[in-house]
N, C-alpha and C positions, 0 to 999 in steps of 0.2 A: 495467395492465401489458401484457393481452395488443393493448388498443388500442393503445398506445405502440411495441410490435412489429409488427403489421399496420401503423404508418402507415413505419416505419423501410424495413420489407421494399420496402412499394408502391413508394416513393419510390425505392430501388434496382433496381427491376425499370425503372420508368420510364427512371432514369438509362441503363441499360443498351441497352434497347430506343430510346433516343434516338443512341446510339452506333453502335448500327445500322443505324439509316434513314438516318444520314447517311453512312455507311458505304456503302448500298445505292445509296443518290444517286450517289454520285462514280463504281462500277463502271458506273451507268446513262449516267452523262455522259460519262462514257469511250468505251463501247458503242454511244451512240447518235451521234457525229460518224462523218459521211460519208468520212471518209478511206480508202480500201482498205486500209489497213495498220491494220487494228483489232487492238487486243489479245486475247490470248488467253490468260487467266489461267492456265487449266491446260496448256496447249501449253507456253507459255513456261518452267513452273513444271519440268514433266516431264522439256522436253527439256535445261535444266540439271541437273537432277540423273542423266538418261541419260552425261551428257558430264562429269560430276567436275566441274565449273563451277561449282557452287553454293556461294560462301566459308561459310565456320563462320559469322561476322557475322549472314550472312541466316538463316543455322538456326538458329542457337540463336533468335532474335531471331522466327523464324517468318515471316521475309521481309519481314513488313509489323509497321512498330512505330506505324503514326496509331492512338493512342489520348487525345485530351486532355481536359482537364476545365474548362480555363477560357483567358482570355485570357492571361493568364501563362505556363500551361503553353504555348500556341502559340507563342509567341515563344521561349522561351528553348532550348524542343524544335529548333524551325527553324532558330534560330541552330547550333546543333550539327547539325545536318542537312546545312546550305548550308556547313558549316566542311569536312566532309567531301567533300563535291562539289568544291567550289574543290582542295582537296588531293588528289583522283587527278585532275584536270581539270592541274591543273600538270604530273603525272607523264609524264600523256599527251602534252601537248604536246610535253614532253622525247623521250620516244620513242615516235613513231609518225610514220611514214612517209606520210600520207597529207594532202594540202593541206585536204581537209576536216573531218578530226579535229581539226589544229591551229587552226582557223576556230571550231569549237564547242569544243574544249580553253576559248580566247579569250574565246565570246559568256559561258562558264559560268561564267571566272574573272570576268569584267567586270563581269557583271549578276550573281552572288550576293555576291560582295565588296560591293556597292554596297548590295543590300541586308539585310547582313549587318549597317553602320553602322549602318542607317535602324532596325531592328531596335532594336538595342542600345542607340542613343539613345533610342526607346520604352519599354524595360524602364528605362533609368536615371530620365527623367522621368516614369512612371508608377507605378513600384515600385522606389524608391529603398532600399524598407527591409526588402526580402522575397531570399530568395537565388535567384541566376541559375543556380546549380550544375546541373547535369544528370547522369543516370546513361544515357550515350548510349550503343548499342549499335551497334557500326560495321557496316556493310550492303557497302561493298566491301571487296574484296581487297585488299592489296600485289601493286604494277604494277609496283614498280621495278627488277626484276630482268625484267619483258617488253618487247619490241621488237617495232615492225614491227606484221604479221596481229596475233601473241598479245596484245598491248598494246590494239589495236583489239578485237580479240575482246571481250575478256576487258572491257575498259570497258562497250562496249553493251549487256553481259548484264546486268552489276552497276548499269549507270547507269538501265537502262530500271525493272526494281526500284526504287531509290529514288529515281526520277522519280515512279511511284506511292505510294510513301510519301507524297512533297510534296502529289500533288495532294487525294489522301485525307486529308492534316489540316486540307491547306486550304478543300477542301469542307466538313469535320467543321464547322470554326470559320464557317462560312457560315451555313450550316444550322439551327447547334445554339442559335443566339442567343449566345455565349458571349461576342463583342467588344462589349465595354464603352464602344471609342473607335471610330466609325464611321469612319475612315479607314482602320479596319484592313481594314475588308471589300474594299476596290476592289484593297491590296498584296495579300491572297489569291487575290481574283478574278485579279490579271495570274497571279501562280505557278503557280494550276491551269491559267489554260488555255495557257501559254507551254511548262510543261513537259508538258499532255499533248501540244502539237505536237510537241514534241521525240521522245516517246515513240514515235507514227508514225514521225519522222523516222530515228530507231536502227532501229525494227524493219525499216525498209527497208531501208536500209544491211546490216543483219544478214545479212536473206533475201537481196541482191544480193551480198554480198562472200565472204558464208562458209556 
């Protein structure tokens, strides 16, 4: 019995301890590109909650929700992730005044919708007989009552957050050995590193506009 429980324990200490290193990777991958506009976890984290900016979504949820356990869970996680993105990424387009917001509004709707399919055709062909259901925790705000500045504002804070969510599950499932079907690794590899460019690209815009 009590071996029975030491192998149960170890086994979840492992499990845990593996969630984190891959966890630790993705903040290192992040940290270590050359880009001037490196993140800044707790800057960022700070000066939304200094500024009322920080939606309930990302709090209750602890800002950052990459936790997954297998190749199932990344997929159908991500699908609700990228469902989310496309839907303020429309909002934005609607209103915001600025020709490059509607340009990335566009790239976000274009290339998550796209692989939103790719996605979902892998869950149907893969795991035809397991549930896709999610219990997803929304990471932005309602935009649709902002215009203009506050619309822009107010996306790049929210977006740059769950741009890190992406890149951090997609690291996790890199890492962690979890894809089962080796194509999955290279549509991760693009998500991390498309959206941590993206990430840069907000935080400039952020520090240049507002």
């Amino acid at each position: 019995m009590k071996k029975t429980t030491l192998v149960i324990l170890g086994a979840s200490v492992a499990a845990v301890l593996l969630i984190l290193i891959g966890m630790m990777g993705t903040i290192i991958y992040l940290l270590s590109n050359n880009n001037n506009a490196q993140p800044n976890f707790q800057n960022m984290s700070g000066g939304m909650m200094e500024s009322g900016l920080m939606n309930s979504g990302m709090m209750d949820s602890g800002m950052m929700q990459a936790t997954i356990e297998n190749e199932h869970d990344f997929l159908v996680h991500m699908i609700a992730h990228h469902e989310e993105a496309v839907a303020s990424a429309t909002v934005l387009k609607a209103n915001t005044d600025r020709p490059e917001m509607k340009q990335f509004a566009d790239t976000i709707i274009t290339t998550q919708t796209a692989e939103i399919e790719q996605m979902k055709n892998w869950l149907n062909s893969w795991y035809p007989d397991l549930d896709h259901q999610v219990d997803y925790q929304p990471m932005m705000r309602d935009m649709t009552s902002l215009k203009g500045d506050a619309v822009d504002q107010a996306f790049l804070q929210d977006m740059i957050f769950h741009h890190m969510d992406a890149v951090m599950m997609s690291q996790q499932l890199i890492t962690s050995g979890y894809a089962d079907h080796q194509e999955l690794i290279p549509f991760a590899q693009t998500i991390r590193d498309t959206q941590r460019d993206e990430i840069h690209m907000m935080r400039n815009w952020l520090a240049e506009w507002f």
